[in-house]
C-alpha positions as CSV (number, residue, x, y, z in Angstrom):
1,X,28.6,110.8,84.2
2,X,26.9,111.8,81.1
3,X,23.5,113.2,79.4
4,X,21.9,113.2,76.4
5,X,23.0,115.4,73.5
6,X,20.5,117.9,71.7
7,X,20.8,118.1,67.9
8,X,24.2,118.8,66.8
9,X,25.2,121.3,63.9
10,X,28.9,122.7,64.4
11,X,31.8,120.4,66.0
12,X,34.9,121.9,67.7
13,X,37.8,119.7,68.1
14,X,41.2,120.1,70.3
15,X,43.7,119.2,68.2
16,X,46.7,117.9,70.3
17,X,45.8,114.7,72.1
18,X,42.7,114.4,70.0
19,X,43.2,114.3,66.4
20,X,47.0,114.7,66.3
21,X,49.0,112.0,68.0
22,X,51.2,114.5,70.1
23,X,52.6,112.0,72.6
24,X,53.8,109.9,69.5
25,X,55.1,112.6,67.5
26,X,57.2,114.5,70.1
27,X,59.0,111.2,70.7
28,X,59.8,110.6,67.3
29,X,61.0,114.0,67.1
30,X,62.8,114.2,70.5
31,X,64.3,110.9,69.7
32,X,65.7,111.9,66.4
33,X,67.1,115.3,68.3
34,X,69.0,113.3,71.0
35,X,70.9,111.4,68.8
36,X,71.8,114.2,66.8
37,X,73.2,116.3,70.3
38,X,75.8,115.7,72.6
39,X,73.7,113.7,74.9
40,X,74.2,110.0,74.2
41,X,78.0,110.9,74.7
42,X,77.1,112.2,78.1
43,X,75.8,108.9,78.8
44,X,72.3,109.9,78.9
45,X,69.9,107.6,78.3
46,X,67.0,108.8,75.9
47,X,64.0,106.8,78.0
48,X,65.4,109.3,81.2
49,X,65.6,112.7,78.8
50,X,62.3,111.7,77.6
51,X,59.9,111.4,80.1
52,X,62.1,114.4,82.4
53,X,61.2,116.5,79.4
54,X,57.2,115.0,79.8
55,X,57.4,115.8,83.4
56,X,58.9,119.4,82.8
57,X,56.8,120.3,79.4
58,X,53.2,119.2,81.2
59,X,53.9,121.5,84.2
60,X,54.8,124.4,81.8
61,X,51.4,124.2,79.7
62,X,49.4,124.3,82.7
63,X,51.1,127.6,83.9
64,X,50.7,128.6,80.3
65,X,47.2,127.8,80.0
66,X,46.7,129.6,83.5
67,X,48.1,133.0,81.5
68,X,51.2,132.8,84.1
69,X,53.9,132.6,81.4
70,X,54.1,133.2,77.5
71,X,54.7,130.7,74.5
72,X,58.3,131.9,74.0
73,X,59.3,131.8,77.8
74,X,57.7,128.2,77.7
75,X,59.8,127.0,74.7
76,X,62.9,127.7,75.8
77,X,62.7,126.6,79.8
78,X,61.1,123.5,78.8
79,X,64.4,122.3,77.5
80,X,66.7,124.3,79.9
81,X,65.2,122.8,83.0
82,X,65.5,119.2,81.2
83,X,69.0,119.3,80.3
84,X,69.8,121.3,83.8
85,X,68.2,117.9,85.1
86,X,71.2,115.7,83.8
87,X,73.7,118.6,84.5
88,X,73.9,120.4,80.8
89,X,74.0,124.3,81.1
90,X,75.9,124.6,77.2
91,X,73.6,127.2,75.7
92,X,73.7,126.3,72.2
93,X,72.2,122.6,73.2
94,X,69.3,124.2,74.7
95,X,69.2,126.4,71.6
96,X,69.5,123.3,68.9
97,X,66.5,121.8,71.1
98,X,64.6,124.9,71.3
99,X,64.7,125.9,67.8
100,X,64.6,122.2,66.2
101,X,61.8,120.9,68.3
102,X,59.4,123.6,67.2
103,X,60.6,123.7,63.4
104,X,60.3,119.2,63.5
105,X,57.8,118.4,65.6
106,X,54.9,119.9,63.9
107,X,56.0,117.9,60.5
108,X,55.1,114.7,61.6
109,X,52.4,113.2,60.2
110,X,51.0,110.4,63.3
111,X,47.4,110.9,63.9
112,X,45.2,109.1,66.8
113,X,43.2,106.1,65.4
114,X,40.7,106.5,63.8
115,X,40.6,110.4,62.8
116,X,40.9,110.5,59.3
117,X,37.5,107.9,59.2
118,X,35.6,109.9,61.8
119,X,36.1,113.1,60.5
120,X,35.0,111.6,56.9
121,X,32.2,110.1,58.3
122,X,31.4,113.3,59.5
123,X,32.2,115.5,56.5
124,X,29.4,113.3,54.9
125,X,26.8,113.8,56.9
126,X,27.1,117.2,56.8
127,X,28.4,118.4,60.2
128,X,30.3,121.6,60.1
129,X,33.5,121.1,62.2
130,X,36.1,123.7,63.8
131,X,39.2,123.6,65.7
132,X,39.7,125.3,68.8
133,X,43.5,124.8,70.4
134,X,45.9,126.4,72.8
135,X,48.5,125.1,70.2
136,X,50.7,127.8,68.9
137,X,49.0,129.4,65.7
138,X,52.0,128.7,63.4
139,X,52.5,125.1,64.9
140,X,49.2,124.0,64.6
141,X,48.4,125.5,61.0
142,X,51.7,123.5,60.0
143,X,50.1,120.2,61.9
144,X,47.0,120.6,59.8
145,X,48.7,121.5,56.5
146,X,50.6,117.9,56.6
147,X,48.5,115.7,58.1
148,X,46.0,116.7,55.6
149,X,43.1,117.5,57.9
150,X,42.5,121.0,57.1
151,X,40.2,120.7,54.6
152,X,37.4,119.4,57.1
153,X,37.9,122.6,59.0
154,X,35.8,125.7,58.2
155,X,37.7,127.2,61.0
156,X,40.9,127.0,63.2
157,X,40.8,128.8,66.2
158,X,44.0,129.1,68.3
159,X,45.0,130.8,71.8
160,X,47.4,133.1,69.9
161,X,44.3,134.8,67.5
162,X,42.0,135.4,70.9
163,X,44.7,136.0,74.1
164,X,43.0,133.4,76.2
165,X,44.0,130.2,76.4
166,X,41.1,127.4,76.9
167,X,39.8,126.8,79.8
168,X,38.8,130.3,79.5
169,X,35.1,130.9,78.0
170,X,36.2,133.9,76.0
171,X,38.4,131.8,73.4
172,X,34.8,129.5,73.2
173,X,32.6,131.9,72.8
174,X,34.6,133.7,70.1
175,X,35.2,130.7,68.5
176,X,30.9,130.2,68.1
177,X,31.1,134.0,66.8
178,X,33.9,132.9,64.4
179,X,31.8,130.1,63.1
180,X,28.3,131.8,63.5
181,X,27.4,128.5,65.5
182,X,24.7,128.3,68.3
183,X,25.9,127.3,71.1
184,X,23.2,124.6,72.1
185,X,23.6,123.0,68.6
186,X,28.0,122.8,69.2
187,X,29.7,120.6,70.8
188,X,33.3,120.6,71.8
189,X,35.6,117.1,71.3
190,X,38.8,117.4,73.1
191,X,41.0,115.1,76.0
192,X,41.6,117.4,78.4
193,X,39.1,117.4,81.5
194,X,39.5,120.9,82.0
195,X,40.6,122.9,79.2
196,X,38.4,121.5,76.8
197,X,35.4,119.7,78.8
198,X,35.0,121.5,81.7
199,X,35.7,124.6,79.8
200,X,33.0,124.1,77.0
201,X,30.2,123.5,80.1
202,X,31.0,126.8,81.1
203,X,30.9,128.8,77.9
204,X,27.4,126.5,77.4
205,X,28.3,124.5,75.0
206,X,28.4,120.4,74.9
207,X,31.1,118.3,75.3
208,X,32.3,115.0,74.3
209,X,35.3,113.8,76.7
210,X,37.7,111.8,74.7
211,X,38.9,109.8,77.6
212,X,41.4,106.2,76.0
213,X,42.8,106.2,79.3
214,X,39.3,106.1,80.6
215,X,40.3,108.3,83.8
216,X,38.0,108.6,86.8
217,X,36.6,111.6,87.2
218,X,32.8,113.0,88.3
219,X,32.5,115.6,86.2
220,X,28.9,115.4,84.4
221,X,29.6,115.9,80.8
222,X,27.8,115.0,77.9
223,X,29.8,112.2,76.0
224,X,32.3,110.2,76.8
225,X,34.3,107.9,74.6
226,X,37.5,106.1,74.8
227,X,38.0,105.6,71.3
228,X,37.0,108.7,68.7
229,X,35.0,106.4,66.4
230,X,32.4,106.4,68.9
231,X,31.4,109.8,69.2
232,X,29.2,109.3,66.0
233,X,26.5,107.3,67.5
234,X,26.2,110.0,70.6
235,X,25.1,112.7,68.2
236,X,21.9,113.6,67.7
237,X,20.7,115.2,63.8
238,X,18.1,116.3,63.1
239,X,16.3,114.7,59.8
């Protein structure tokens, strides 16, 4: 379900999942890892470790986003509990996929379709656009730095610089302080149902659901798209 946006100023976006092609990066990165480790030898197959890790790494950011465990717990369990999956315990293999997954992963450079042309398209008609993640801040700053995209961003706003982590209003509402932005002229772009959408109604702001899986829901929300190029003809400006 949706409704009709009122005039649009400021435009927050999630980053992973939205902009920054996450699923598609951590695979490349992952997949670069496994052959590197001692896995393949094990006769692991990749396609197994990979979407054990998804399984394992999705349950872990919604406890984190819950405040129930912190970013450094998460990064290391992640990769424990996957290789505990296939019988490895070796420390230093959970500490070569600890360590190298955070210092690759945020190098690569795959964004979603159509980002670079949407946020240009933007850009030129003046929007003022933000990021708001749960992202870790020195992941996400390196994300931005070589994809290119932080010059459309007057700010970046991530869970670490406010102690919440979205769904919470608090890391909205200081991101509208951040950005001097009213909050019936914002609107928040992200994938996530809850964190971002659901999250953004609360703290009384708009929201456009980026949704490419189109996933059922009944949540009323204020846009809905299923590719990002879209979102330009839901906003309203005024003249």
């Amino acid at each position: 379900m949706s409704a009709k946006p009122h005039f649009i100023k400021d435009i927050f976006f999630d980053l992973d999942h939205t902009l920054w092609d996450f699923q598609k990066n951590s695979r490349e990165t992952l997949e670069e890892l496994f052959l590197q480790s001692s896995l393949p030898e094990r006769s692991i197959a990749f396609e197994d470790f990979f979407q054990t890790y998804n399984r394992i790494n999705d349950a872990l950011w919604q406890t984190y986003r819950e405040g129930k465990i912190k970013k450094e717990v998460l990064r290391e369990i992640r990769f424990s509990q996957t290789l505990e999956r296939f019988g490895v315990k070796d420390r230093e293999e959970v500490s070569f996929f600890t360590e190298m997954y955070i210092q690759n992963s945020p190098l690569k450079k795959n964004l979603i379709p159509g980002t670079m042309e949407l946020l240009e398209h933007l850009r030129d008609n003046d929007f003022k656009m933000h990021i708001i993640t749960n992202g870790f801040r020195e992941v996400q700053h390196t994300k931005l730095t070589r994809t290119g995209l932080y010059p459309f961003f007057s700010k970046v706003i991530t869970s670490d610089d406010v102690g919440v982590n979205k769904p919470d209003s608090k890391i909205f509402h200081h991101a509208l302080r951040a950005a001097e932005a009213k909050r019936n002229r914002s609107i928040m772009v992200g994938d996530h149902l809850l964190a971002d959408i659901i999250g953004a109604r609360r703290a009384g702001m708009q929201q456009a659901y980026y949704n490419p899986h189109r996933l059922s829901h009944s949540e009323k929300i204020t846009i809905e798209i299923a590719e990002l190029l879209e979102l330009p003809a839901h906003l309203k400006v005024e003249k």
